[in-house]
C-alpha positions as CSV (number, residue, x, y, z in Angstrom):
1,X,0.0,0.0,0.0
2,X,2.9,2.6,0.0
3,X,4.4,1.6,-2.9
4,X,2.9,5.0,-4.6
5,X,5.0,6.8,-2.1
6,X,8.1,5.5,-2.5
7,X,11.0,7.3,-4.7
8,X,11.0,6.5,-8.6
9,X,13.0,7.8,-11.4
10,X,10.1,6.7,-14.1
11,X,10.5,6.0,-17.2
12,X,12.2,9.6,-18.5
13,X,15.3,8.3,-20.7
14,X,12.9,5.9,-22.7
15,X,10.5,9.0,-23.4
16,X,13.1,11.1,-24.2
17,X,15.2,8.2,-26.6
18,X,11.3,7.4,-28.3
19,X,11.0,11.5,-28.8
20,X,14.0,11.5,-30.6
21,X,13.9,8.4,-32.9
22,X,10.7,10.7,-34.3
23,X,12.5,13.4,-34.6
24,X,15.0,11.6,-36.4
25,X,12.5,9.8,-38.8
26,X,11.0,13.6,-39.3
27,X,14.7,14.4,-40.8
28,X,14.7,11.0,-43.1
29,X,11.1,12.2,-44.3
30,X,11.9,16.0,-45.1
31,X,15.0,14.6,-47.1
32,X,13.5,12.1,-49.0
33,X,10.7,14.9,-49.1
34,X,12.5,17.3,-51.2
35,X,14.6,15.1,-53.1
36,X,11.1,13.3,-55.0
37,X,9.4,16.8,-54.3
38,X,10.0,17.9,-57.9
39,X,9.7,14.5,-60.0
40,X,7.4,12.5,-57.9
41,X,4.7,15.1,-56.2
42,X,2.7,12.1,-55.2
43,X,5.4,10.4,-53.4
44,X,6.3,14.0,-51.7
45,X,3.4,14.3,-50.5
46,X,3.3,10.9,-49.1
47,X,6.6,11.3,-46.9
48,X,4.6,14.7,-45.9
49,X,2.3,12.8,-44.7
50,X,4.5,10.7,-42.6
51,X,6.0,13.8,-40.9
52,X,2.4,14.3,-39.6
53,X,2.3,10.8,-37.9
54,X,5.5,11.4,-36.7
55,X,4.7,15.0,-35.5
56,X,1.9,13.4,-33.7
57,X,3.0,10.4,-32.2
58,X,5.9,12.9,-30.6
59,X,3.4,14.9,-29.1
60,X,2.1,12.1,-27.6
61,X,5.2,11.2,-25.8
62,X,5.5,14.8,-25.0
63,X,2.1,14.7,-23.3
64,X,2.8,11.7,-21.1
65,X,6.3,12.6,-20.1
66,X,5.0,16.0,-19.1
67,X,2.1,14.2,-17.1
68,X,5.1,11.7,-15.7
69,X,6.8,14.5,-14.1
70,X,3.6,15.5,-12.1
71,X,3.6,12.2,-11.0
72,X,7.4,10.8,-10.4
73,X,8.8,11.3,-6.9
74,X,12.2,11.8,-7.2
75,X,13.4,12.7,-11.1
76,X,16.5,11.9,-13.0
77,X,17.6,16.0,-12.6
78,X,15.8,18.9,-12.4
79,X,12.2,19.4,-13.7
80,X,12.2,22.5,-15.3
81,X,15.4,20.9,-17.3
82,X,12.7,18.0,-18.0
83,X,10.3,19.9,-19.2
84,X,12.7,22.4,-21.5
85,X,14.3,19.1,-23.2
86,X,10.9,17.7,-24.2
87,X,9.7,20.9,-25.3
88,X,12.9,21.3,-27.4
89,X,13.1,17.9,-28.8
90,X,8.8,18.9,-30.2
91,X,9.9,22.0,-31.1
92,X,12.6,20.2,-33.6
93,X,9.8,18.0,-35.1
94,X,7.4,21.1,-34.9
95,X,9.6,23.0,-37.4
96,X,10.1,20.4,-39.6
97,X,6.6,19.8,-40.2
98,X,6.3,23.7,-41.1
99,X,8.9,23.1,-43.9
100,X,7.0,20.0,-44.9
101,X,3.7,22.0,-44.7
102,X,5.4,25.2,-46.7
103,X,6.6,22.6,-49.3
104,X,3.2,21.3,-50.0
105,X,1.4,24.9,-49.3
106,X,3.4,26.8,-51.9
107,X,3.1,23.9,-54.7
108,X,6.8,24.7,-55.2
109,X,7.9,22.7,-58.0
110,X,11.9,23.5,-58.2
111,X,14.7,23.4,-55.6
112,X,17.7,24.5,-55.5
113,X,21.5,22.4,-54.4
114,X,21.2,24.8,-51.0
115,X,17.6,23.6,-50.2
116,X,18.5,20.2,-50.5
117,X,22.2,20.8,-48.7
118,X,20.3,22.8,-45.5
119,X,17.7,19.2,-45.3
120,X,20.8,17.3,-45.2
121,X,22.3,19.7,-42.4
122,X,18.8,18.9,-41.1
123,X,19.3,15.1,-40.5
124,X,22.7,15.0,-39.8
125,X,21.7,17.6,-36.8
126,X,18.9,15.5,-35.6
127,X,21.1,12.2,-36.1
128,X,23.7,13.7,-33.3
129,X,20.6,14.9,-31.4
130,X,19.3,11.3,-31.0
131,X,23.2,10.4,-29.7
132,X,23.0,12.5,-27.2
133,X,19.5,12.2,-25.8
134,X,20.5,8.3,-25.7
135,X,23.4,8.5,-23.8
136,X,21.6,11.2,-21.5
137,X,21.2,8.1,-18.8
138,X,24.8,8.0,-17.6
139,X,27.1,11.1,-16.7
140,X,29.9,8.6,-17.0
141,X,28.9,9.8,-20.9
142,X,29.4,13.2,-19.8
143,X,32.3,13.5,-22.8
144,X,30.7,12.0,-25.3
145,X,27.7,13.9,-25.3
146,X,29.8,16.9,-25.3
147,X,31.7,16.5,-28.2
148,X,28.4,15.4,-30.0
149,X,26.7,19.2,-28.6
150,X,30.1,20.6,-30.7
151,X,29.0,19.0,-33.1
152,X,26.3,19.9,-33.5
153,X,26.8,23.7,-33.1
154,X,29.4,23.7,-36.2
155,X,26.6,21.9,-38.1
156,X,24.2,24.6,-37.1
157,X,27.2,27.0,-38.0
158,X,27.1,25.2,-41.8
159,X,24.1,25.7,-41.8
160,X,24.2,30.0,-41.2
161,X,26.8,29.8,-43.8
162,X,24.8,27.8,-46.3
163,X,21.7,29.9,-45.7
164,X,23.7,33.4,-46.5
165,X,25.2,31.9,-50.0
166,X,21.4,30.9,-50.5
167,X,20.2,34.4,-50.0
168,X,22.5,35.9,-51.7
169,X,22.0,34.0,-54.9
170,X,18.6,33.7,-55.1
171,X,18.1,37.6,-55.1
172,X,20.9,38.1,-57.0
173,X,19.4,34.8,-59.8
174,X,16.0,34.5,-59.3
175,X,14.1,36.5,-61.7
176,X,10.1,35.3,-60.3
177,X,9.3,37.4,-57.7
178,X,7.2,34.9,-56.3
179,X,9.5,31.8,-56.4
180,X,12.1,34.1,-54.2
181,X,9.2,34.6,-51.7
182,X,8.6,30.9,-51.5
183,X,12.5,29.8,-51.6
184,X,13.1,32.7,-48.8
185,X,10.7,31.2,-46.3
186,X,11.9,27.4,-47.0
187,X,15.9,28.6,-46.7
188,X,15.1,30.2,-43.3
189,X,12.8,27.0,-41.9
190,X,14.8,24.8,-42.9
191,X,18.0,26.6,-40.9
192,X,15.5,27.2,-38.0
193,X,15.1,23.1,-38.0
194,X,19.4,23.1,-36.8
195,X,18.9,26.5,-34.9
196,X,16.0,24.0,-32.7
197,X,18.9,21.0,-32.8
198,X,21.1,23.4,-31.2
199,X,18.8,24.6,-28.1
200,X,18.4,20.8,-27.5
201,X,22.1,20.5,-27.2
202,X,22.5,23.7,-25.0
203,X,20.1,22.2,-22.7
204,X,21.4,18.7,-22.5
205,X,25.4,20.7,-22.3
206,X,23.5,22.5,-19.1
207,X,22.1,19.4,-17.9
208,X,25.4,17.4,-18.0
209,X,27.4,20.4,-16.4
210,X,25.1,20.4,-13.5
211,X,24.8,17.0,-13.1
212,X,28.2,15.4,-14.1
């Protein structure tokens, strides 16, 4: 009869490792997204559909780690620092559904090396976010997840650079007015999608220096 009172970690690491194998199938999706987008609209809009059900089963795991923490005695570390890397793993997923979504909503029909370059920074940003999340368990770790956080800020730091040469070259290039409006919004979510990877991997850096 007091088992409910006694202290439990819960099941935290598992919600966190199942959050980001979504977010990492939400990369796969938004590359293999805009690499049919233009000869195979059907197919795009098939792996935009999958970001959806990925989108949504990670808000489901949001939701019951969120409740978890309500309900969990004593928690791995602090909840606030709980709460901010759930939040920041959805808001990852969140922003690659809006490129998904922009994709689809602008009917755009051409893209350009740099689109396709910033998706890839995309995946290979939430690939090092999944390392780090799943070795988030052990501060014996403590190293490796920080030399996977560096990592990942000089991917988000490709991904500035690459956004600034995409700028620059479709207003210098583009001649349609409204392609440059649709290109413009798609260059700056898709850089948003590694600026999200990067809070993840300032909070996890804070977690592990507080904890380690």
């Amino acid at each position: 009869m007091f088992s409910r009172f006694m202290p439990q970690e819960g099941r935290f690491f598992e919600l966190f490792s199942a959050h980001a194998e979504q977010v990492v199938q939400g990369g796969q999706a938004l590359v293999s997204l805009m690499n049919c987008l233009v000869e195979s609209p059907r197919e795009a809009m098939a792996h935009a559909q999958s970001i959806d059900i990925f989108e949504s089963r990670a808000d489901k795991i949001t939701h019951d780690t969120l409740g978890l923490i309500h309900t969990t005695f004593i928690t791995p570390f602090d909840r606030d620092e709980i709460h901010q890397l759930i939040n920041g793993l959805d808001d990852i997923l969140d922003t690659i559904q809006d490129v998904a979504e922009s994709l689809t909503l602008y009917d755009i029909r051409r893209l350009t090396p740099e689109a396709r370059q910033l998706a890839d920074l995309c995946l290979s940003c939430c690939i090092r976010v999944r390392t780090i999340v799943g070795l988030l368990n052990s501060m014996d770790n403590a190293a490796a997840i920080m030399k996977t956080c560096q990592e990942i800020h000089q991917l988000e730091a490709d991904g500035d650079r690459v956004l600034r040469t995409a700028m620059s070259r479709l207003f210098r290039d583009e001649a349609d007015v409204r392609q440059v409006l649709k290109l413009k919004v798609v260059y700056e979510l898709l850089e948003a999608v590694t600026d999200r990877c990067e809070d993840v991997a300032e909070i996890i850096e804070a977690i592990v220096l507080e904890n380690a």
